[in-house]
N, C-alpha and C positions, 0 to 999 in steps of 0.2 A: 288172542282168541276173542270174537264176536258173537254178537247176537244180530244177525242183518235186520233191517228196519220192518222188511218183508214179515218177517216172524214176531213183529209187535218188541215191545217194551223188554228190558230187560231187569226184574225187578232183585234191585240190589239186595235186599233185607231177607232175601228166601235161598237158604244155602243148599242148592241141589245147581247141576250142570247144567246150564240154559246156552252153550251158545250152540251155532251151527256152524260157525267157518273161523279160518284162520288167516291173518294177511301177517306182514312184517313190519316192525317198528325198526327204523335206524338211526339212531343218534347223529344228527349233523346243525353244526354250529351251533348247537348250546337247544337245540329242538328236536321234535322228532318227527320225524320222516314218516308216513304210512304207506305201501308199496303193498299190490294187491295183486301177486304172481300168478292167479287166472285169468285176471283181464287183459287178454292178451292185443286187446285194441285201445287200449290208452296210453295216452302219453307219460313219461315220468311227472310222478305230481299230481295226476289225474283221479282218481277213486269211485268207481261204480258208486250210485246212489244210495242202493242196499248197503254199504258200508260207512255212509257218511251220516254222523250227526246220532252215530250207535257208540253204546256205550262198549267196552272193550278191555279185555286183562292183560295189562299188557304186563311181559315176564322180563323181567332183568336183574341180574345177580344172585339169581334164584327168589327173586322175591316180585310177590305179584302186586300191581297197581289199578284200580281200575280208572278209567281216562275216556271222554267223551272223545271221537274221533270229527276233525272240524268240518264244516260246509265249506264246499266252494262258493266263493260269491260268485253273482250271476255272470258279472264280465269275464269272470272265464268258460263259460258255457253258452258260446255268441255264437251267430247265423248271421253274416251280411249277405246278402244279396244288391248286387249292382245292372241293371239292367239296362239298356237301351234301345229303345222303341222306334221303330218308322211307320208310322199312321199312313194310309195310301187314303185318297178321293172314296176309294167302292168300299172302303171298311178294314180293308186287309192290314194284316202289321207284318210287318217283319222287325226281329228283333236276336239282341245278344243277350247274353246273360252270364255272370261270375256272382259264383257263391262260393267263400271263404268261412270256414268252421272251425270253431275249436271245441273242446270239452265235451259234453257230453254227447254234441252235434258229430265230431269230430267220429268218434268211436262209433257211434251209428253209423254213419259212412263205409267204416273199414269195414265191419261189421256184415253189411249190406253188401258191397260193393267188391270189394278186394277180391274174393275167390270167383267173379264172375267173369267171362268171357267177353268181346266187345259185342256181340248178339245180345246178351243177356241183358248187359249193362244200358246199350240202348233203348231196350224194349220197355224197362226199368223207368228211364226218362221220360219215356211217352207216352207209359199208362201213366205218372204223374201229371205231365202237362194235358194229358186228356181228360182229366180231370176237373181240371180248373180253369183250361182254353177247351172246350170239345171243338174237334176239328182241327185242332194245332199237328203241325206236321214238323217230327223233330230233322232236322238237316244234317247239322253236325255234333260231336260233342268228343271232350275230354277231360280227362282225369289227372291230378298229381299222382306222385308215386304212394299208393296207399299202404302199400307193404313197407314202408320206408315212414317209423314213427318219430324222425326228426324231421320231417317234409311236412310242412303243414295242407291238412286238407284242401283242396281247391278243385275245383268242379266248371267249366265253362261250354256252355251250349248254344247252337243258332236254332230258331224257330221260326216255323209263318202260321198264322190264324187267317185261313180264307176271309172271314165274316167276325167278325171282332167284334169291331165298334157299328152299331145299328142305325143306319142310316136313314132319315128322317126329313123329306124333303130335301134341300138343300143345309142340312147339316147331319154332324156325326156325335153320336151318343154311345158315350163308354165308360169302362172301369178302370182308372188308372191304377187300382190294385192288382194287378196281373199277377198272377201265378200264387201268390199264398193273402186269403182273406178268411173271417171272418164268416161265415154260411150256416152257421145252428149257434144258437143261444140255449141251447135243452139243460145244459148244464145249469143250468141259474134261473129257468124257465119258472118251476112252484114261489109262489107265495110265500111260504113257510120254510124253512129248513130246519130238520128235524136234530140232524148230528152233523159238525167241523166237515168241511172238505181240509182231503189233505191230502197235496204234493209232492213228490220224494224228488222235485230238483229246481235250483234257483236258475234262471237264464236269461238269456236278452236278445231281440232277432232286431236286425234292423232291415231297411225294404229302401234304397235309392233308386229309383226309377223318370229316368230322362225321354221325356217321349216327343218326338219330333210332328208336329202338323202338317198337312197340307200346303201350299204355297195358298197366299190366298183367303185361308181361315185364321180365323182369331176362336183366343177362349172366351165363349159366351157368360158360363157360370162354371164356378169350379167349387166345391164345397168348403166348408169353414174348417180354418184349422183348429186342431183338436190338441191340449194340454192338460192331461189329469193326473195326477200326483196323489196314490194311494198309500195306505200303511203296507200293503200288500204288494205295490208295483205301481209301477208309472207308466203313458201309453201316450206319445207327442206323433201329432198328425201334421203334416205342413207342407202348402203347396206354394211352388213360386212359377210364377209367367214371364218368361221373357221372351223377345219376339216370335220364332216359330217354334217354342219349346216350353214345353210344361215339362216342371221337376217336381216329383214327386217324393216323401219322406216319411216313413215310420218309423217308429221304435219303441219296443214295448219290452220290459225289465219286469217280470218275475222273481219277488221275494215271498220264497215259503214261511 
């Protein structure tokens, strides 16, 4: 028995009934297992955020414990995104894209995705990419076996963006962050902060993007790469040029 994180603290010293849910403890090699029999889109291993990092009674032998239940660390809660870009002369890209999830990413997927239809599922992806390319036309896409929790999540789609990169005389001006950046600071925006921000999951996304130039064009100026290393997380930016191909690389590791 639990007190999910949702419902605040569990205060050990006050002898009345605090929790609200129940998952399973298993004994396996000398440890114990947590198994959380509503989350019916996680993996073995896997535990809803509302359950992790909560304190917990756990029962055995008729006799009760109480026992902090662990964090997943961030690398098992990853988002890769692999992409490949074709930059055209008038601005346009065509492009692929594989995004590979586990954890908490993972479950949001099934979640999301699994009981939808391939209309639905589609439509899904292009009010995403409308988003963040407006005007992106999705082409094709598909899915691993989501109902299937020993298949790992995998997602692959083709896209074009009429008017992409902004063309500027005789050159082309664009975002080599395509599809997830960055766009509001509100969070962190005041001067002051009054009370702890606080996060119910540790994780890590990373962003590969190979983006092919025009015959013709060179990289003019490409921004500096970026390497910060916080108590809180890490966030490494880095571009590489080689002849008609700019690679681009994120990664950014949230610890709550």
């Amino acid at each position: 028995m639990l007190r999910t994180r949702y419902s605040g603290e569990l205060d050990l010293d006050l002898p009345s009934f605090q929790f609200d849910h129940a998952i399973a403890a298993v004994p396996l090699n000398g440890k114990l297992m947590f198994l959380d029999g509503t989350a019916e889109n996680y993996v073995y291993g896997d535990l809803p955020a509302m359950d992790q990092d909560a304190w917990a009674m756990v029962l055995m032998d008729g006799e009760g414990k109480f026992m902090k239940i662990p964090v997943q660390p961030a690398e098992e809660n990853q988002r890769i995104r692999e992409i490949k870009l074709d930059l055209a002369e008038d601005g346009s890209i065509k492009a692929e894209a594989l995004i590979s999830q586990s954890g908490i990413f993972a479950s949001y997927y099934r979640s999301i995705f699994k009981d939808l239809g391939e209309t639905k599922r589609g439509e899904a992806i292009q009010n995403s990419l409308s988003s963040s390319c407006p005007g992106s036309v999705l082409e094709e896409f598909s899915f691993s076996d989501l109902a299937d929790l020993d298949v790992p999540v995998e997602q692959k789609y083709k896209f074009r963006v009429p008017h992409y990169a902004k063309k500027i005389g005789n050159k082309l001006q664009f975002k080599p962050s395509i599809i997830e950046r960055v766009e509001s600071t509100s969070i962190v925006a005041k001067e002051e902060r009054r009370y702890p921000m606080y996060f119910y999951n540790q994780y890590c996304t990373q962003n590969i993007i190979e983006i092919t130039i025009p015959e013709g064009y060179v990289a003019e100026r490409i921004p500096d790469d970026v390497d910060l290393i916080l108590p809180f997380g890490s966030y490494k930016v880095k571009y590489l040029v080689e002849d008609n191909t700019i690679r681009y690389e994120r990664y950014y590791k949230f610890n709550t």
